[in-house]
Structure formats: structure tokens, C-alpha cells
N, C-alpha and C positions, 0 to 999 in steps of 0.2 A: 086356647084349644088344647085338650087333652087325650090319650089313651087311644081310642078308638075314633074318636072325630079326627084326629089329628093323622094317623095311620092311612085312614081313608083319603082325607085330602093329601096325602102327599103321596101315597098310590096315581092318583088322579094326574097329579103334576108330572108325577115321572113318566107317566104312560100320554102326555101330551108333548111332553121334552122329544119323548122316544120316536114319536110320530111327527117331529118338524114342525108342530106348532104352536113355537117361538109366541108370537104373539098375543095367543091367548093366555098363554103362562105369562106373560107381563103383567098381561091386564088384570088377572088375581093377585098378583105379590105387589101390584100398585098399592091396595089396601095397607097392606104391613107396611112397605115403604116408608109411609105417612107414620108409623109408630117409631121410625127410625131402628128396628130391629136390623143389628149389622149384617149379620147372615143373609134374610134375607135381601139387603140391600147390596151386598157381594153377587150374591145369585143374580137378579137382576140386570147389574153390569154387565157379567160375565154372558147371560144370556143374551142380550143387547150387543156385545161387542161379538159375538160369535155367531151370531142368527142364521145366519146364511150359511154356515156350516154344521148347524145342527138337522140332519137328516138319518139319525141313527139307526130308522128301519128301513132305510134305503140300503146303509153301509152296509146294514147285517145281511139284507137280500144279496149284496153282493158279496159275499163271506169276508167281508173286511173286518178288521178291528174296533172297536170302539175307544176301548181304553187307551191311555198312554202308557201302559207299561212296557208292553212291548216296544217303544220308540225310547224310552229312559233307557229299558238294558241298554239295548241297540244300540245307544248313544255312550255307551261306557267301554264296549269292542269296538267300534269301526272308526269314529273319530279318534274319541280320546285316548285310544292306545298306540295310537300311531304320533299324534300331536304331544302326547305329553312322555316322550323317551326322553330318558335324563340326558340334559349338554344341548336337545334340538332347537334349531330357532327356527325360525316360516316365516318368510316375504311373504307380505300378504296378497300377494297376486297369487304364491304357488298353494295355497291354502285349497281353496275350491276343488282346484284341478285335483288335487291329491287325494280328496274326501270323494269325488265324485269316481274315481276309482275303484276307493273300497268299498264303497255302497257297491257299483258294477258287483265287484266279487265278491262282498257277504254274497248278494242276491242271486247267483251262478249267473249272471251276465255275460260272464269272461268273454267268453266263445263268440256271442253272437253279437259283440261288441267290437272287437277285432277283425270279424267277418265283414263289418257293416264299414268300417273304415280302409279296409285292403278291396272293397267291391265299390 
């Protein structure tokens, strides 16, 4: 598949990916599968082991994210700059409690976090 056959079906794929239906995108990348194409047999997997969370015009109906970029930054302020101060160590029981915190306050929880535990 080339140029414009190739554009078009993978138009097709993304906009059935987008719409939660998982399964029908299996059942066309079955075809390549069989040629052992890595990629798509990556894809596949990855579809397969996520299925059930692929609802991407749901998420967007509800102004959520799709990508992971925002959860990588995210993931570089709120744990790991707390976790990784030079000389610190963490029991790992106090790990959780600690992280579940800073999330609280990235997300301006503070307040009505403390409300909910003094009430």
C-alpha cells in the first residue's frame, strides 16, 4: 500500500481508534499481522491490551486529555521532585501517602481536602 491508498486507510483506522471501535481495527490489522509487519503487530497488542480504555471521543466530549504528555510533565513536578531530593530515602509505605498529597495540591484540592477531613 502506497501514497494515497495508504493515507486513506490509515485515516479510516485513526477515526475508528477515535470512535472506541477497538475491534474493528483488529480485525483489518489481522491481515498484516499475518505478514509479521512489526509495527503493525505492536499496534495490535497495544490495542488489544487497552481496548476497554480506548474511548477517545468520549474523553474529548468530556474535555479530557487524550495524550500522555500532560501526565509525563506532570510526572516530572509532582512526584519526582519531591522523591528524588538529594540524601532522601522513602519507606515504602510513606511513598503513596506523600504523592497523594501533591497531586491534592498540583490540582488546588488543598482546601477541600482538609474541609472533608475536619467535617
Amino acid at each position: 500500500m502506497k501514497g494515497k491508498e495508504r493515507s486513506i486507510w490509515l485515516d479510516c483506522i485513526l477515526s475508528l481508534i477515535n470512535h472506541g471501535r477497538v475491534k474493528k481495527v483488529l480485525s483489518h490489522l489481522k491481515k498484516w499481522s499475518v505478514k509479521e509487519q512489526n509495527t503493525v503487530v505492536n499496534l495490535s497488542k497495544y490495542l488489544k491490551r487497552f481496548e476497554n480504555s480506548i474511548h477517545y471521543d468520549k474523553y474529548r466530549s468530556l474535555g479530557l486529555p487524550i495524550g500522555s504528555g500532560e501526565v509525563e510533565s506532570a510526572h516530572r513536578y509532582i512526584p519526582q521532585k519531591r522523591l528524588k531530593i538529594p540524601g532522601a530515602t522513602w519507606h515504602p509505605d510513606n511513598v503513596n501517602p506523600m504523592l497523594a498529597l501533591r497531586i491534592i495540591r498540583a490540582n488546588n484540592w488543598w482546601h477541600d481536602f482538609w474541609m472533608a477531613i475536619a467535617c
